[in-house]
mmJSON file of the N, C-alpha and C atoms, coordinates in Angstrom:
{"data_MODEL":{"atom_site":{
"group_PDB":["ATOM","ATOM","ATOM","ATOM","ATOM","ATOM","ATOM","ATOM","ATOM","ATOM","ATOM","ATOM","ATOM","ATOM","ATOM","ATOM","ATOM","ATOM","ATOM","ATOM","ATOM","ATOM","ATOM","ATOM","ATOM","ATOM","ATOM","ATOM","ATOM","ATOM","ATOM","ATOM","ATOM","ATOM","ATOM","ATOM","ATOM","ATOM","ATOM","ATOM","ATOM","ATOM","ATOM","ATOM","ATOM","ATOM","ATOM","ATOM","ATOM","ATOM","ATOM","ATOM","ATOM","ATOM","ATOM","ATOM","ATOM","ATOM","ATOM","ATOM","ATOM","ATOM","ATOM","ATOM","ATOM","ATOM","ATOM","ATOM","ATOM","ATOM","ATOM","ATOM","ATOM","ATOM","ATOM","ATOM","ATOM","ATOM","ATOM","ATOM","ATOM","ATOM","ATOM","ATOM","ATOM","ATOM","ATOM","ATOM","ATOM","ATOM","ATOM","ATOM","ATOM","ATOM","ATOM","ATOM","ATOM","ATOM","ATOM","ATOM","ATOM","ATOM","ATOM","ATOM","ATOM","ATOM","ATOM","ATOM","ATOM","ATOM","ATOM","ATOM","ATOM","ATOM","ATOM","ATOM","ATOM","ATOM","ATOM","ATOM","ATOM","ATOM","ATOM","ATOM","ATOM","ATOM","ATOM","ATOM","ATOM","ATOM","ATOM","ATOM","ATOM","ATOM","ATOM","ATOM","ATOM","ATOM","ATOM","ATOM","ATOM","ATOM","ATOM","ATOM","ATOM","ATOM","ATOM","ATOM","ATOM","ATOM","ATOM","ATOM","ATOM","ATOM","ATOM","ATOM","ATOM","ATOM","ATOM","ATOM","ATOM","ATOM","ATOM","ATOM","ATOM","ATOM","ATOM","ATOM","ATOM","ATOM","ATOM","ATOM","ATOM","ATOM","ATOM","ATOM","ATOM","ATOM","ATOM","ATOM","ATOM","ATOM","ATOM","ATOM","ATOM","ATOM","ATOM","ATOM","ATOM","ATOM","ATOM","ATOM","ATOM","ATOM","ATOM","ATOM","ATOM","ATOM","ATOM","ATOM","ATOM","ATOM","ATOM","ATOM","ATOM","ATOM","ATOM","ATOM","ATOM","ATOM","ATOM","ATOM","ATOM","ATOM","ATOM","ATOM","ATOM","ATOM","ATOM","ATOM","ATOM","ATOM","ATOM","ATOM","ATOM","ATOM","ATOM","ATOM","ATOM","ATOM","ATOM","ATOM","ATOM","ATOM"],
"id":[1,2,3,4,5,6,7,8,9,10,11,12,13,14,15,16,17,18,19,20,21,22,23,24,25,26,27,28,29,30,31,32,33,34,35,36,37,38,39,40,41,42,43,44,45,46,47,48,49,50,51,52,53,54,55,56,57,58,59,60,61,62,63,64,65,66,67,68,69,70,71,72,73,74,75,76,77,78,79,80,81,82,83,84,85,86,87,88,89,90,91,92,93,94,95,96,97,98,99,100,101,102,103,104,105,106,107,108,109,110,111,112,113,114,115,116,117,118,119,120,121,122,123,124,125,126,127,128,129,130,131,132,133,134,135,136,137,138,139,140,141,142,143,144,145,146,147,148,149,150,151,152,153,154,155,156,157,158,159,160,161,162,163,164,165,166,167,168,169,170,171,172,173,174,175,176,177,178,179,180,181,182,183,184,185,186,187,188,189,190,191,192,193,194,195,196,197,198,199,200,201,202,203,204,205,206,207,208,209,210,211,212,213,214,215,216,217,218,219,220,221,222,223,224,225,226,227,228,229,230,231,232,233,234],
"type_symbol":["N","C","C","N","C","C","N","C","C","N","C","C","N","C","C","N","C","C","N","C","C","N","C","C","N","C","C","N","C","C","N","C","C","N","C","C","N","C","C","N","C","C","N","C","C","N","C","C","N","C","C","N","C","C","N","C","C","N","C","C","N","C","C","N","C","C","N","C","C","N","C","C","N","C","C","N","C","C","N","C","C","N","C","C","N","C","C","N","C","C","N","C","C","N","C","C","N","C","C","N","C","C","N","C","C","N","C","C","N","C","C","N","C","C","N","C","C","N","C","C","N","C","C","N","C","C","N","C","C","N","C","C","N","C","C","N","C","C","N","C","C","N","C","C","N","C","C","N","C","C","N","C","C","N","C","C","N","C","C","N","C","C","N","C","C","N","C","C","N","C","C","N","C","C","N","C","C","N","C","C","N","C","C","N","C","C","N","C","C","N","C","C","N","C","C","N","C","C","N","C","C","N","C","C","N","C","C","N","C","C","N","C","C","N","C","C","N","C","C","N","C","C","N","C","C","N","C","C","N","C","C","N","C","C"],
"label_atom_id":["N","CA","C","N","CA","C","N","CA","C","N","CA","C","N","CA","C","N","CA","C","N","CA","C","N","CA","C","N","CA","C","N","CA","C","N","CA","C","N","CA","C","N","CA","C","N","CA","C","N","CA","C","N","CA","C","N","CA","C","N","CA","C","N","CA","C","N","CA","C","N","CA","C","N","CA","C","N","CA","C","N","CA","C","N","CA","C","N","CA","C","N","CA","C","N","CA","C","N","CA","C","N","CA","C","N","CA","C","N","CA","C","N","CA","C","N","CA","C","N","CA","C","N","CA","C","N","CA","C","N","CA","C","N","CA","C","N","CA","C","N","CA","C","N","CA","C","N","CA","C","N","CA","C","N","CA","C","N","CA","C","N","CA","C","N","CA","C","N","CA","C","N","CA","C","N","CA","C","N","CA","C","N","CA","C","N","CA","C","N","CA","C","N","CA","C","N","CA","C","N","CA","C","N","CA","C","N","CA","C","N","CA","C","N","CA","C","N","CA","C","N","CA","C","N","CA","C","N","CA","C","N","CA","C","N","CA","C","N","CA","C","N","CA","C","N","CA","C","N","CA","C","N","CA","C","N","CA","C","N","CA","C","N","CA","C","N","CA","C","N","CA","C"],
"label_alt_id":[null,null,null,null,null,null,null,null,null,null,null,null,null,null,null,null,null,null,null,null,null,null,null,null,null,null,null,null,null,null,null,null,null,null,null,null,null,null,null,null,null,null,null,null,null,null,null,null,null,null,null,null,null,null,null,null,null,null,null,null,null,null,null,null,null,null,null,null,null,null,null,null,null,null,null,null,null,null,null,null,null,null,null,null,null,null,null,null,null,null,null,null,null,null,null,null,null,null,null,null,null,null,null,null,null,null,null,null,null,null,null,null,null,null,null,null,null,null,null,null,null,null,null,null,null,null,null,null,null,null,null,null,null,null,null,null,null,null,null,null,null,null,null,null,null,null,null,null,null,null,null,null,null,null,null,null,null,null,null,null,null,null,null,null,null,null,null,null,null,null,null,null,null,null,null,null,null,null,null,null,null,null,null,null,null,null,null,null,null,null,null,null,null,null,null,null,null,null,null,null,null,null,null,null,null,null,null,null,null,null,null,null,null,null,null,null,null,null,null,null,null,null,null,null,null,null,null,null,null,null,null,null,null,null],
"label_comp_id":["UNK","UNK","UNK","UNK","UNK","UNK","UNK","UNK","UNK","UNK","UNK","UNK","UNK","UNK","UNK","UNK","UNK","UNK","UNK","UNK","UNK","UNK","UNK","UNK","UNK","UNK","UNK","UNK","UNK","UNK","UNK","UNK","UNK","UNK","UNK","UNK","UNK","UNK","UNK","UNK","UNK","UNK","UNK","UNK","UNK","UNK","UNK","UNK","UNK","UNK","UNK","UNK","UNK","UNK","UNK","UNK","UNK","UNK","UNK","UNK","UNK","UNK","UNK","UNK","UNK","UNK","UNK","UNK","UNK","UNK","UNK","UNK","UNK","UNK","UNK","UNK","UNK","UNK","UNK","UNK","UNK","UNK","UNK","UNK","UNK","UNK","UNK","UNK","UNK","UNK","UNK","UNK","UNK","UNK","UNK","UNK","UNK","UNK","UNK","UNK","UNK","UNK","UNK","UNK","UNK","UNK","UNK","UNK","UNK","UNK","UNK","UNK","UNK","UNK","UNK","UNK","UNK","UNK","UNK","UNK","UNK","UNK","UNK","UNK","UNK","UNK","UNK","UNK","UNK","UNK","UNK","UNK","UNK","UNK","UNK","UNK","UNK","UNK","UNK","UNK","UNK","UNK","UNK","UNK","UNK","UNK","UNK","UNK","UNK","UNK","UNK","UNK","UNK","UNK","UNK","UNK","UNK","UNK","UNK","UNK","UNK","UNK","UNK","UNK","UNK","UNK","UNK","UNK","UNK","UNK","UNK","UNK","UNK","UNK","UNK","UNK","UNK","UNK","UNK","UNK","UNK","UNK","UNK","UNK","UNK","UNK","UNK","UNK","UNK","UNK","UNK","UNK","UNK","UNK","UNK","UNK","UNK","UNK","UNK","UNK","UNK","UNK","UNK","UNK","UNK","UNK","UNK","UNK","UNK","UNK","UNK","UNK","UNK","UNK","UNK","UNK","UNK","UNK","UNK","UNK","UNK","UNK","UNK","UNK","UNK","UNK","UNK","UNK","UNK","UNK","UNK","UNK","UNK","UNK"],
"label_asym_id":["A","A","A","A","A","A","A","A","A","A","A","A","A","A","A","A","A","A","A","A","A","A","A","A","A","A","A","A","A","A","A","A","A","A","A","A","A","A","A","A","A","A","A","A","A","A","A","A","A","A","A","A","A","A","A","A","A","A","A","A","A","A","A","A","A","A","A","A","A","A","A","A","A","A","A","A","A","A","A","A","A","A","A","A","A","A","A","A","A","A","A","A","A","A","A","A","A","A","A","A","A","A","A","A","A","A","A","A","A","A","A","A","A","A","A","A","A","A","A","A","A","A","A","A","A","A","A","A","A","A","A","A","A","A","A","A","A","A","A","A","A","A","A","A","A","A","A","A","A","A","A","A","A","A","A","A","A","A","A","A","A","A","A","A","A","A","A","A","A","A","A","A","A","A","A","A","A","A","A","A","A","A","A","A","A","A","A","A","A","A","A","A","A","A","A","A","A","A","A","A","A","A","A","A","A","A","A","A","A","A","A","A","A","A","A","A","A","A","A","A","A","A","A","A","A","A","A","A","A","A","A","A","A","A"],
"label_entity_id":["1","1","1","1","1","1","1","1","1","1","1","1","1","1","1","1","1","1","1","1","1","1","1","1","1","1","1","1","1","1","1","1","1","1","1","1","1","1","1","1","1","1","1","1","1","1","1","1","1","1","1","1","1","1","1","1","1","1","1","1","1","1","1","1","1","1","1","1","1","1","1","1","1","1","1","1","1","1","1","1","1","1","1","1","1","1","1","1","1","1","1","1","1","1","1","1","1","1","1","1","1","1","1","1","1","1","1","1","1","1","1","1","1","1","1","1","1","1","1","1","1","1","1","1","1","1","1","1","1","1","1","1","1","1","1","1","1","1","1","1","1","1","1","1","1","1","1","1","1","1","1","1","1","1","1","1","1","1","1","1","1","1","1","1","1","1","1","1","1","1","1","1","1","1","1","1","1","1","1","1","1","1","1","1","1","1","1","1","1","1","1","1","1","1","1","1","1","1","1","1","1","1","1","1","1","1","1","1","1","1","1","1","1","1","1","1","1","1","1","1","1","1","1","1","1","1","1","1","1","1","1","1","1","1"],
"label_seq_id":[1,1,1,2,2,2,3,3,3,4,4,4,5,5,5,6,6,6,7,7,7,8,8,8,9,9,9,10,10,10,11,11,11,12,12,12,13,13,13,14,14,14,15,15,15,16,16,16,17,17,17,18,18,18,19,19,19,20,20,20,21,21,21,22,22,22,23,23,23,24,24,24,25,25,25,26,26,26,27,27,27,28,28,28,29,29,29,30,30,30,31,31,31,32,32,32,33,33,33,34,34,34,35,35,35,36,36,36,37,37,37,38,38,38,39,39,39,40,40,40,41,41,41,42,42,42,43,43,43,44,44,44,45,45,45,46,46,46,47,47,47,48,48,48,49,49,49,50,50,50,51,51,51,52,52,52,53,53,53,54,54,54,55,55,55,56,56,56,57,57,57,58,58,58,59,59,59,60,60,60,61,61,61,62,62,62,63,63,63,64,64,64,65,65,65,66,66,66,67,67,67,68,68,68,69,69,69,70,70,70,71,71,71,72,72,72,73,73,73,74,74,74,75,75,75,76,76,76,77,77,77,78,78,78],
"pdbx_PDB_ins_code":[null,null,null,null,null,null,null,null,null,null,null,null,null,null,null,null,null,null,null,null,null,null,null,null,null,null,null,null,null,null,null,null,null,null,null,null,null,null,null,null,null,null,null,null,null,null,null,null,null,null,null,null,null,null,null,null,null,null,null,null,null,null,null,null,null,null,null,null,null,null,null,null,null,null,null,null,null,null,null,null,null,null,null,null,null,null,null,null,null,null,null,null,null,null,null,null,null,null,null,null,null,null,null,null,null,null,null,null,null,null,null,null,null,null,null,null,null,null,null,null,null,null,null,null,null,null,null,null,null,null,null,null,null,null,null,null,null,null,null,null,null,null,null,null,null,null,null,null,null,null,null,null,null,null,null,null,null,null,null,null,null,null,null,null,null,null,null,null,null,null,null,null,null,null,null,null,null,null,null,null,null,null,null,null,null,null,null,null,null,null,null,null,null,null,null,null,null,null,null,null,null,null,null,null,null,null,null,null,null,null,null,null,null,null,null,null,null,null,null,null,null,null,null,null,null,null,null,null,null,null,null,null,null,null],
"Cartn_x":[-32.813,-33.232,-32.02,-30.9,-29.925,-29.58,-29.093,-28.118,-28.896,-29.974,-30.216,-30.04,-29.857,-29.46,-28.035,-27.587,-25.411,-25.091,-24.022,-23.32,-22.603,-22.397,-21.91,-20.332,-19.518,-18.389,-18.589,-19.497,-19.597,-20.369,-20.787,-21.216,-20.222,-19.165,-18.449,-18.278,-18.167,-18.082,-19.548,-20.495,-21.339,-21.906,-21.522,-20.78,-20.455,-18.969,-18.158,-19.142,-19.616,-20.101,-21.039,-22.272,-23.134,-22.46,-21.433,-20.613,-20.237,-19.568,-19.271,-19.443,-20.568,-21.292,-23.219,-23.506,-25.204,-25.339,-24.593,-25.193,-25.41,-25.102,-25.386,-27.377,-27.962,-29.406,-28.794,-30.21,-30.082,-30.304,-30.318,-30.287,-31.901,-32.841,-34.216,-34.513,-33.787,-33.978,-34.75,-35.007,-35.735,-34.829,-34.562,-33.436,-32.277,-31.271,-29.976,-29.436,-27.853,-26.768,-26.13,-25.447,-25.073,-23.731,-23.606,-22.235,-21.064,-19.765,-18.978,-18.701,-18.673,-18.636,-19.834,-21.031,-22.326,-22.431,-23.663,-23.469,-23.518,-23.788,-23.037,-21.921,-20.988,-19.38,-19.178,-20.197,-19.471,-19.444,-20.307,-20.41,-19.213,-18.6,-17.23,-18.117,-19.752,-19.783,-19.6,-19.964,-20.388,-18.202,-17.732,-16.518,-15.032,-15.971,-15.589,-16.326,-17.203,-17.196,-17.242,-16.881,-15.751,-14.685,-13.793,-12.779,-11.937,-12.249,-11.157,-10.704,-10.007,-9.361,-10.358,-10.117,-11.275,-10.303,-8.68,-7.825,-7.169,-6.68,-5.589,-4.138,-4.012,-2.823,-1.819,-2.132,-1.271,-0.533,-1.444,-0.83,0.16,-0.115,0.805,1.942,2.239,3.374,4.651,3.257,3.881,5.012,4.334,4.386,5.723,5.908,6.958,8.109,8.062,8.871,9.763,8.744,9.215,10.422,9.561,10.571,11.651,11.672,13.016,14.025,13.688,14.709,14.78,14.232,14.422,15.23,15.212,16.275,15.718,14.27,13.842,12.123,11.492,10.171,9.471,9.527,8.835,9.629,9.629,10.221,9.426,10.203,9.23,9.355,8.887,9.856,11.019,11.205,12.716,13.656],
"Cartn_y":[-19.024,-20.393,-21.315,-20.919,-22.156,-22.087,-20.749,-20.342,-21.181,-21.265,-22.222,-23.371,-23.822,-25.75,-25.977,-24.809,-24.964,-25.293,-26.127,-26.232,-25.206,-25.045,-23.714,-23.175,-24.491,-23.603,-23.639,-23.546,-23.155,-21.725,-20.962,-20.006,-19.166,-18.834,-18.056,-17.907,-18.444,-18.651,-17.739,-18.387,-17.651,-15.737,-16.11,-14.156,-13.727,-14.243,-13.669,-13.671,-14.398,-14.282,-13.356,-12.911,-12.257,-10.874,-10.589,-9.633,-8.689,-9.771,-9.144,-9.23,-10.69,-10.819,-10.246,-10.484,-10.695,-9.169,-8.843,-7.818,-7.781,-7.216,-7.988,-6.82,-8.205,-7.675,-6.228,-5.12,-3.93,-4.495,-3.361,-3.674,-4.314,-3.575,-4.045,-4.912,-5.816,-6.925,-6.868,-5.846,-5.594,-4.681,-5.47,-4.896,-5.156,-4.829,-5.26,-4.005,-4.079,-2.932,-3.644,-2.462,-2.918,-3.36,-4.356,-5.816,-4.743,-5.205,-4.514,-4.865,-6.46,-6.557,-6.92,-5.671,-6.352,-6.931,-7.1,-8.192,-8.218,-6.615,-5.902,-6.049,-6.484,-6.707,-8.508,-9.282,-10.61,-10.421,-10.731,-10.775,-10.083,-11.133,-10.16,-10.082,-10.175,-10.263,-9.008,-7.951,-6.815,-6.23,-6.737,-6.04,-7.475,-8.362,-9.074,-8.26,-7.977,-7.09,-5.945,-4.924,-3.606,-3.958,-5.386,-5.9,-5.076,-4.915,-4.73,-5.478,-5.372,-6.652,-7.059,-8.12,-9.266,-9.524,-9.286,-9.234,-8.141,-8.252,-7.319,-7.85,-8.426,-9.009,-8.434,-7.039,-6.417,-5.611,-5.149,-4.626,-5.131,-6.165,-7.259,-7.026,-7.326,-7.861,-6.589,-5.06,-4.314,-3.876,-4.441,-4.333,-4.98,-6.644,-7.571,-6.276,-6.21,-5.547,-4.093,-3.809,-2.499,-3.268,-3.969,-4.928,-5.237,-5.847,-6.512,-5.047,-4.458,-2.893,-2.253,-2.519,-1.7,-2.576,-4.045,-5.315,-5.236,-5.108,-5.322,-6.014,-6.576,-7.014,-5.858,-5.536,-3.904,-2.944,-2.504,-1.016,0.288,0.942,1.622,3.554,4.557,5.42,6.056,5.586,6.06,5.75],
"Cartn_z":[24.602,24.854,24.962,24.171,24.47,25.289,26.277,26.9,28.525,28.233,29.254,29.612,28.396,28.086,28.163,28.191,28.309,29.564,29.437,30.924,31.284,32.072,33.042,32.223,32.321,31.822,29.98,29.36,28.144,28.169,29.066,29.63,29.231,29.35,28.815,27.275,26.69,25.404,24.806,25.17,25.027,25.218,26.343,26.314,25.683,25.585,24.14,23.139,22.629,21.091,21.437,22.245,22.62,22.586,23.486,23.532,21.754,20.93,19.878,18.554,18.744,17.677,17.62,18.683,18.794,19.265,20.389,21.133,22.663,23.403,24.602,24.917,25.913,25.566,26.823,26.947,27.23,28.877,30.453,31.578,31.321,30.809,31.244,30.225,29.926,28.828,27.964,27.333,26.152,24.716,24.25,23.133,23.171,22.389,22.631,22.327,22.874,22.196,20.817,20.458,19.006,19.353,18.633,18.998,18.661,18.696,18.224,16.695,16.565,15.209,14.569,13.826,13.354,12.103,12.067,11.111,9.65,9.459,8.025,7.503,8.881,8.227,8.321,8.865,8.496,7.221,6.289,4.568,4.113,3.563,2.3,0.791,0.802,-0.51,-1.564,-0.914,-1.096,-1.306,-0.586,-0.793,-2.012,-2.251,-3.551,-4.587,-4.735,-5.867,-5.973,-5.304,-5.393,-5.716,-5.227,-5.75,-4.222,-3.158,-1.823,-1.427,-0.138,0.355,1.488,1.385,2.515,3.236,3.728,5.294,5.086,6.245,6.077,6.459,5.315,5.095,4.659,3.885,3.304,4.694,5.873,6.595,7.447,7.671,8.273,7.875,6.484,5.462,5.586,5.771,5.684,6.95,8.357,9.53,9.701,9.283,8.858,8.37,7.146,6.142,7.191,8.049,8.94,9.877,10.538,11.859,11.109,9.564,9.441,8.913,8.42,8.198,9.547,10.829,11.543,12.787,12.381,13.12,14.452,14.827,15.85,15.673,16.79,16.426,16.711,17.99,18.497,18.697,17.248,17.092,18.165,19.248,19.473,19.151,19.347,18.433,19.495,20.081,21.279,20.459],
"occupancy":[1.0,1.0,1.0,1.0,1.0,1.0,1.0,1.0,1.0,1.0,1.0,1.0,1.0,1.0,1.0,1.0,1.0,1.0,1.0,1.0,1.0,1.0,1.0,1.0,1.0,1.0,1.0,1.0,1.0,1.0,1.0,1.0,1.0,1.0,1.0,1.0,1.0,1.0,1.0,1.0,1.0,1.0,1.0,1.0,1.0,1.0,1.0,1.0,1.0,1.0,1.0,1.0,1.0,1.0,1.0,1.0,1.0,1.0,1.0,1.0,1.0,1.0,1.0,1.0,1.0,1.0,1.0,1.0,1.0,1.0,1.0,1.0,1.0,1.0,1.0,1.0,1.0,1.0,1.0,1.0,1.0,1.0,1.0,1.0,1.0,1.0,1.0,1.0,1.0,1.0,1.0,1.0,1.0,1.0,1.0,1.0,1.0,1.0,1.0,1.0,1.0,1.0,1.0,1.0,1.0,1.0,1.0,1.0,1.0,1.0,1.0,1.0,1.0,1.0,1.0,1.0,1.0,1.0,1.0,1.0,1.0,1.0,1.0,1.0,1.0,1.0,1.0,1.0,1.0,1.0,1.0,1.0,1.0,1.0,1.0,1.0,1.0,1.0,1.0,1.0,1.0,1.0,1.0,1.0,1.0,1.0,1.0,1.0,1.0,1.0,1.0,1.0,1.0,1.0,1.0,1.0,1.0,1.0,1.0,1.0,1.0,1.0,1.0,1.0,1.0,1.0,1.0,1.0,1.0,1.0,1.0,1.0,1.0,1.0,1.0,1.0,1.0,1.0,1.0,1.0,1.0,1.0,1.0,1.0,1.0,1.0,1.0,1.0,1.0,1.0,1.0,1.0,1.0,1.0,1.0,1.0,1.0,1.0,1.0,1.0,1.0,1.0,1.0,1.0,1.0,1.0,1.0,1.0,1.0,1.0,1.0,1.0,1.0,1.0,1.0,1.0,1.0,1.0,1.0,1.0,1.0,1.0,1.0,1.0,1.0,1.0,1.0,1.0,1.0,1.0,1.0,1.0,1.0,1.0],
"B_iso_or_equiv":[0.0,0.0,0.0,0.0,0.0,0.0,0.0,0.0,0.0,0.0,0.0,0.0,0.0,0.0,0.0,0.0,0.0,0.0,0.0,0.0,0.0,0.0,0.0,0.0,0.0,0.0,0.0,0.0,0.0,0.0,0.0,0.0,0.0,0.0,0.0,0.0,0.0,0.0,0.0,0.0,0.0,0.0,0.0,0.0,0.0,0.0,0.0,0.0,0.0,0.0,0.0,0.0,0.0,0.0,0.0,0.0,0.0,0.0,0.0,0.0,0.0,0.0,0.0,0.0,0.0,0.0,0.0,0.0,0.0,0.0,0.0,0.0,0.0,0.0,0.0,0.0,0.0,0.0,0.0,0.0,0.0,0.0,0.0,0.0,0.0,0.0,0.0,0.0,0.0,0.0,0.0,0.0,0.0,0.0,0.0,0.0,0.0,0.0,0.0,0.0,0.0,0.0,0.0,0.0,0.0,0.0,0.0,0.0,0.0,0.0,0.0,0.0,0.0,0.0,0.0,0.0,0.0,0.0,0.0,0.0,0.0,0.0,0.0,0.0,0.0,0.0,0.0,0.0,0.0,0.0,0.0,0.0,0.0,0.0,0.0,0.0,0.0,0.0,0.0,0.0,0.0,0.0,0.0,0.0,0.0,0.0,0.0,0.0,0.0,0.0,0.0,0.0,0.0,0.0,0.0,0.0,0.0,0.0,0.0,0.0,0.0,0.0,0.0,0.0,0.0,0.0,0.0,0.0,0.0,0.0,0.0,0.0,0.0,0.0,0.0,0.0,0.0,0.0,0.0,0.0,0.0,0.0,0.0,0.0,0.0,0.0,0.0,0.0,0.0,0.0,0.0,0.0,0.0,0.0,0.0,0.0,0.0,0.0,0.0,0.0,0.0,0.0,0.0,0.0,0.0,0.0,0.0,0.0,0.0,0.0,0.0,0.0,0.0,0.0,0.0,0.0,0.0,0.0,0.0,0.0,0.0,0.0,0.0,0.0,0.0,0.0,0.0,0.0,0.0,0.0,0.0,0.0,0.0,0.0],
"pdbx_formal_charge":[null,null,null,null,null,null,null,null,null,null,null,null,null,null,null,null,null,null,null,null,null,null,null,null,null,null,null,null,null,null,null,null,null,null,null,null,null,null,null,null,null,null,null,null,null,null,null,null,null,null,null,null,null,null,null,null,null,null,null,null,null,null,null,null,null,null,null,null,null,null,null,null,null,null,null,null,null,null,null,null,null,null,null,null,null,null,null,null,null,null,null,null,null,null,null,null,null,null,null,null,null,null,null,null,null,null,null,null,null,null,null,null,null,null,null,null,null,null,null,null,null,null,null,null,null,null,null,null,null,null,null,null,null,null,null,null,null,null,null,null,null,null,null,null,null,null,null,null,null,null,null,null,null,null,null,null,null,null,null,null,null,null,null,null,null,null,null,null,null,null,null,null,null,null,null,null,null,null,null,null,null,null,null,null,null,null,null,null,null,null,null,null,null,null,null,null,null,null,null,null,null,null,null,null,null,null,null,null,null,null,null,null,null,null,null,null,null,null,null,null,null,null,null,null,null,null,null,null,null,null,null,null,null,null],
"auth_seq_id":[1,1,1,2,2,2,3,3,3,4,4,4,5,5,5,6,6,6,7,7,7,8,8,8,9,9,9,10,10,10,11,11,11,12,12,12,13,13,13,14,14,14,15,15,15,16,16,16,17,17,17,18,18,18,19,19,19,20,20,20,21,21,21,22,22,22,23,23,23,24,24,24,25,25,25,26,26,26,27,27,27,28,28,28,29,29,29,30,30,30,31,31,31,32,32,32,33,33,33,34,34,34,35,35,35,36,36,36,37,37,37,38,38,38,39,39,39,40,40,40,41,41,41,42,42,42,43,43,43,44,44,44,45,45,45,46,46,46,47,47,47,48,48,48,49,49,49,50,50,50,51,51,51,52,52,52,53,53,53,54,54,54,55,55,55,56,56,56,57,57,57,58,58,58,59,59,59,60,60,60,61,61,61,62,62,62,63,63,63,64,64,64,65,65,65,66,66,66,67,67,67,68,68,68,69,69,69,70,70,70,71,71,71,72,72,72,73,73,73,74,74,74,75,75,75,76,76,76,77,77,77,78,78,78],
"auth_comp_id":["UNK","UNK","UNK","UNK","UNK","UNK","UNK","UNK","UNK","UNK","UNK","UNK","UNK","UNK","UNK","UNK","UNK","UNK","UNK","UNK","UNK","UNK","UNK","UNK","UNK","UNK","UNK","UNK","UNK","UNK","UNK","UNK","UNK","UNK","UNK","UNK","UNK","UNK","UNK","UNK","UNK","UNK","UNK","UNK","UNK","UNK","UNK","UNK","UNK","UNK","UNK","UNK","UNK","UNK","UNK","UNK","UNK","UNK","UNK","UNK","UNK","UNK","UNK","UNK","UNK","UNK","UNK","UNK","UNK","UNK","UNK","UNK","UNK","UNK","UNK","UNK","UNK","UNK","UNK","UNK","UNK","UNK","UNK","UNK","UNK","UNK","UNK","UNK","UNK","UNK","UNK","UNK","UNK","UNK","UNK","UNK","UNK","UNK","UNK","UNK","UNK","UNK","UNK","UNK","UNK","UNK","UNK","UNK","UNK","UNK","UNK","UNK","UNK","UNK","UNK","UNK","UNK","UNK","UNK","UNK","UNK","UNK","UNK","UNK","UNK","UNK","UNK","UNK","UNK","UNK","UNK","UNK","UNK","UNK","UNK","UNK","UNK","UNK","UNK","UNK","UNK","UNK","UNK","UNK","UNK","UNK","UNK","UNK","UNK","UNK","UNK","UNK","UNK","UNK","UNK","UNK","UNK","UNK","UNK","UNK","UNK","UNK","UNK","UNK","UNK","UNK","UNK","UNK","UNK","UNK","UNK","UNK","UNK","UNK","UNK","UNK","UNK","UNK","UNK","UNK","UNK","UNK","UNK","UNK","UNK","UNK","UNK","UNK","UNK","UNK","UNK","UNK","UNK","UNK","UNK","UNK","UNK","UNK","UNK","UNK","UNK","UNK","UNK","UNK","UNK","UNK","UNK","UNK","UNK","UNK","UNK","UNK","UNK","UNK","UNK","UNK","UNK","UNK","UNK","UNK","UNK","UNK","UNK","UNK","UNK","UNK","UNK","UNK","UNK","UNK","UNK","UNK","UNK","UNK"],
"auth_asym_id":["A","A","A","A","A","A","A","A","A","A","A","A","A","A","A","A","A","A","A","A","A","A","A","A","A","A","A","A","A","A","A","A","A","A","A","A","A","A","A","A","A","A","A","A","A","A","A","A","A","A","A","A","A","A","A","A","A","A","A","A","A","A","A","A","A","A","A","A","A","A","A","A","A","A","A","A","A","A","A","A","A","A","A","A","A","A","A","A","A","A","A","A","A","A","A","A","A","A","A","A","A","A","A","A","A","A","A","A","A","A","A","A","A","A","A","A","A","A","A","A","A","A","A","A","A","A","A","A","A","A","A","A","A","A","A","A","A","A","A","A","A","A","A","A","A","A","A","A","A","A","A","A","A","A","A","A","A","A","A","A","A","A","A","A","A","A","A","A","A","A","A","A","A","A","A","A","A","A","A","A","A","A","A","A","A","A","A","A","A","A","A","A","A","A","A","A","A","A","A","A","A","A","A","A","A","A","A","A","A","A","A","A","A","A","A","A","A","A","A","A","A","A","A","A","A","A","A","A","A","A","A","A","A","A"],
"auth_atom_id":["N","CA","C","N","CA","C","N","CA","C","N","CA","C","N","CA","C","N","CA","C","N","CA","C","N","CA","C","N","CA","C","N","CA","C","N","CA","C","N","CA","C","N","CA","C","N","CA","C","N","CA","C","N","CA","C","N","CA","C","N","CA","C","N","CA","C","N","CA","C","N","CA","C","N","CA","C","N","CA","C","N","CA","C","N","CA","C","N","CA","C","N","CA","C","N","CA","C","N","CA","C","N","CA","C","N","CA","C","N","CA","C","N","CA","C","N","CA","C","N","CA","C","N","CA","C","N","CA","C","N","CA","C","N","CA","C","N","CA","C","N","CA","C","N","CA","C","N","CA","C","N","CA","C","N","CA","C","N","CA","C","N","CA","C","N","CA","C","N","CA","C","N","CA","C","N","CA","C","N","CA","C","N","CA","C","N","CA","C","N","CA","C","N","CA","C","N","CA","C","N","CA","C","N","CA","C","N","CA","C","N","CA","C","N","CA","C","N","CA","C","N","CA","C","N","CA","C","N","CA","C","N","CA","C","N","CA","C","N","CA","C","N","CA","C","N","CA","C","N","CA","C","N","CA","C","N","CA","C","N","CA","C","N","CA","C","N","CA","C","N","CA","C"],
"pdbx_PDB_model_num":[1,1,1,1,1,1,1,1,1,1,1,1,1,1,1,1,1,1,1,1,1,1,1,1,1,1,1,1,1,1,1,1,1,1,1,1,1,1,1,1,1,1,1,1,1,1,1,1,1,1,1,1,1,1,1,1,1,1,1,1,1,1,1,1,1,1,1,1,1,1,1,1,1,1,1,1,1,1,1,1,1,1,1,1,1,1,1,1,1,1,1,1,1,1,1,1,1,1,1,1,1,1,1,1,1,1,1,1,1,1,1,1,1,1,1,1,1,1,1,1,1,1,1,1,1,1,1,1,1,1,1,1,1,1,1,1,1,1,1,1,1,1,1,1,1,1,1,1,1,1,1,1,1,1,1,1,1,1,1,1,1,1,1,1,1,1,1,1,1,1,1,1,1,1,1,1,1,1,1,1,1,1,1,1,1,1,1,1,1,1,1,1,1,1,1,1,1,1,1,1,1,1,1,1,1,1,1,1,1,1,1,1,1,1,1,1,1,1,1,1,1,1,1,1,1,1,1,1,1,1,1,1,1,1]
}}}
């Protein structure tokens, strides 16, 4: 229903989110595919109390820490 009331260039936007949040619907418009990111993983609640990490920040840091011992940004293995 909204996607009818949007102006054209907000049309894209909408995709996207359809694309990797909602689902995009199936060819014979009945059902959808499964989004890439569903919606089991928005919620961090479930992984605050296991006590995991909610980014991945640690990988980053670690990524950082590589580039600066290796005195380049994209180390590649050549």
């Amino acid at each position: 229903m909204l996607a009818d009331d949007l102006p054209d260039d907000i049309v894209p936007l909408l995709e996207w989110f359809e694309e990797y949040y909602i689902g995009r619907k199936n060819r014979r418009k009945v059902g959808r595919r499964s989004p890439q990111f569903p919606p089991e993983i928005w919620n961090l609640y479930q992984r605050v109390l296991t006590i995991q990490n909610r980014t991945n920040n640690h990988a980053e840091a670690a990524n950082i820490r590589l580039n600066i011992q290796m005195g380049v940004t994209n180390p590649t293995i050549w």
